[in-house]
C-alpha positions as a Markdown table, in Angstrom:
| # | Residue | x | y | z |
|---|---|---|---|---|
| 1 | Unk | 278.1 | 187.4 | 255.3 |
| 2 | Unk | 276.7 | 191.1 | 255.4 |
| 3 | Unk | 278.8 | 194.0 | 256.9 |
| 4 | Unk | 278.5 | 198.0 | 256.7 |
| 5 | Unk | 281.1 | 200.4 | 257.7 |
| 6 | Unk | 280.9 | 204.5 | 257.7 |
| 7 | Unk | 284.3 | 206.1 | 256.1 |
| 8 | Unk | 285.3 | 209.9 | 255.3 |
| 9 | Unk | 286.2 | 210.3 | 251.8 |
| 10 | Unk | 289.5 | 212.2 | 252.1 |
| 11 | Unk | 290.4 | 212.9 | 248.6 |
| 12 | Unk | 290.0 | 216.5 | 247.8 |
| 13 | Unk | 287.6 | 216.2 | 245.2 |
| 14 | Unk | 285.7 | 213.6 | 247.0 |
| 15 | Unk | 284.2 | 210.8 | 245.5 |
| 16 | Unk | 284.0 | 212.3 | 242.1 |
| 17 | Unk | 286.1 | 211.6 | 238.4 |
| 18 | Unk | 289.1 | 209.4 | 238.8 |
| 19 | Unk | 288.4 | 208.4 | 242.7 |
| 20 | Unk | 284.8 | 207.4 | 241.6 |
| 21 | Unk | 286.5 | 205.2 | 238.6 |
| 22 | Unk | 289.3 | 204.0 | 241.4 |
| 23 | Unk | 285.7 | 203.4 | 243.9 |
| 24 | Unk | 283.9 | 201.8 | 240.7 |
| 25 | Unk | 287.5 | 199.8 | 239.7 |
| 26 | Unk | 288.3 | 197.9 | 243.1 |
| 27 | Unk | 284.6 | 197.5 | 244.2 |
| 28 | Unk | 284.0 | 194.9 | 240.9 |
| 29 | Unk | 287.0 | 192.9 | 241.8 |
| 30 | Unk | 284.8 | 191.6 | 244.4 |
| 31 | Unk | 281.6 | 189.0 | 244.2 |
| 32 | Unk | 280.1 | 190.7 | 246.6 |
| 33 | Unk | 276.5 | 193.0 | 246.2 |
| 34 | Unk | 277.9 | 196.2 | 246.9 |
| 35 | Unk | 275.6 | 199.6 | 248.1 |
| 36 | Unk | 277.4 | 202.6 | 249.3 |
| 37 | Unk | 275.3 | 205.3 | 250.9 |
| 38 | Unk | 275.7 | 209.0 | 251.2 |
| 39 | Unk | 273.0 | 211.6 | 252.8 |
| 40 | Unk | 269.5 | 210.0 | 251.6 |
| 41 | Unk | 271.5 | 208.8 | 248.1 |
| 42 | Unk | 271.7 | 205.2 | 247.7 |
| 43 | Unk | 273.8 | 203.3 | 244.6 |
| 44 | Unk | 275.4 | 200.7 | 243.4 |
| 45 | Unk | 279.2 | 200.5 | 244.4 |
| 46 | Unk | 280.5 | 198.6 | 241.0 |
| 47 | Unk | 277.8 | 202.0 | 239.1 |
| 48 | Unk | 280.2 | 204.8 | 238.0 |
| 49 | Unk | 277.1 | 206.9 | 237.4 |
| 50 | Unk | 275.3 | 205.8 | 240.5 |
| 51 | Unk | 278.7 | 206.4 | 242.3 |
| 52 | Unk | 279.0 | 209.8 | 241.0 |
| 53 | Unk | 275.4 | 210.8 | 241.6 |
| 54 | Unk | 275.9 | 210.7 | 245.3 |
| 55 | Unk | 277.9 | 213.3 | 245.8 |
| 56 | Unk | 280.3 | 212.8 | 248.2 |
| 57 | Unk | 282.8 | 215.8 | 248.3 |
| 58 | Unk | 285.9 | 215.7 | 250.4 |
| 59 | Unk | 285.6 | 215.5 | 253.8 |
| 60 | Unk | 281.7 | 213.6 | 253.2 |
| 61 | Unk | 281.1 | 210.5 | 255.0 |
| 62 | Unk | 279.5 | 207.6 | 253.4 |
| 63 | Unk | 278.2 | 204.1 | 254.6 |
| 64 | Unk | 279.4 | 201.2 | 252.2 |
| 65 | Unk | 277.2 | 197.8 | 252.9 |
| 66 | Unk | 278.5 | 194.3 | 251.5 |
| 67 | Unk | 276.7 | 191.0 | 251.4 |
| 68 | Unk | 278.8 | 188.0 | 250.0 |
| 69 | Unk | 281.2 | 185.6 | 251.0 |
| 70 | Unk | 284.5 | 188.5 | 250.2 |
| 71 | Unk | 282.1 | 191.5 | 252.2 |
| 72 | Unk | 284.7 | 192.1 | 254.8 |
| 73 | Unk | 287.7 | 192.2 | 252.0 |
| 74 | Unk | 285.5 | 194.3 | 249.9 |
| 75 | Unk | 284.7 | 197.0 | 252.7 |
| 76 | Unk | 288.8 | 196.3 | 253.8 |
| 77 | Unk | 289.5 | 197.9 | 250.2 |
| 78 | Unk | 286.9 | 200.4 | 249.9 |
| 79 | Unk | 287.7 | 202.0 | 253.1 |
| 80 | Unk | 291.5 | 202.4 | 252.6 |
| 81 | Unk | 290.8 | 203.7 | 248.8 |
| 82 | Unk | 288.7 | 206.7 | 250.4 |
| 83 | Unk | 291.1 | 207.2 | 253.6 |
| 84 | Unk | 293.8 | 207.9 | 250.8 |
| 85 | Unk | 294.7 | 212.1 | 250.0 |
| 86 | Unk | 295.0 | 211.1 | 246.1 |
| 87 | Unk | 293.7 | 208.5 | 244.6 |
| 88 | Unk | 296.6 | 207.3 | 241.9 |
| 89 | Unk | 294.8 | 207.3 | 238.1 |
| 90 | Unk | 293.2 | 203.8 | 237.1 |
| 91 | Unk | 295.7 | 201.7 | 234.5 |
């Protein structure tokens, strides 16, 4: 299965630090090939480098695309990490 989705990044230092490792975290929980897409930036979802290279401030919308049998889980998670204020710190 392949899906895509467009989400605003709502934490107020966007996609960046401890959101990206929160991003980088949940999106490698899933067996899914993960892309997420900002402006003409492309990267790998489970990449905290390419993650952090997009960036995605607050407020920034980015398309996240999934192929794999968990896609539609994976974009479930993705999407309510980056609808959240603050991201709580990675254990």
């Amino acid at each position: 299965m392949e899906a895509e989705r467009t989400v605003m990044v709502m934490a107020e230092v966007g996609l960046h630090a401890r959101v990206a490792a929160s991003f980088v975290k949940t999106a490698s929980r899933f067996s899914s090939t993960i892309r997420v897409r900002h402006g003409d930036r492309d990267g790998n979802a489970k990449s905290i480098l390419e993650v952090l290279t997009l960036g995605a401030a607050h407020r920034a919308e980015v398309t996240i695309r999934a192929e794999g049998e968990d896609a539609m889980d994976a974009l479930d998670a993705l999407e309510s990490l980056l609808a959240e204020e603050e991201t709580s710190p990675t254990a």
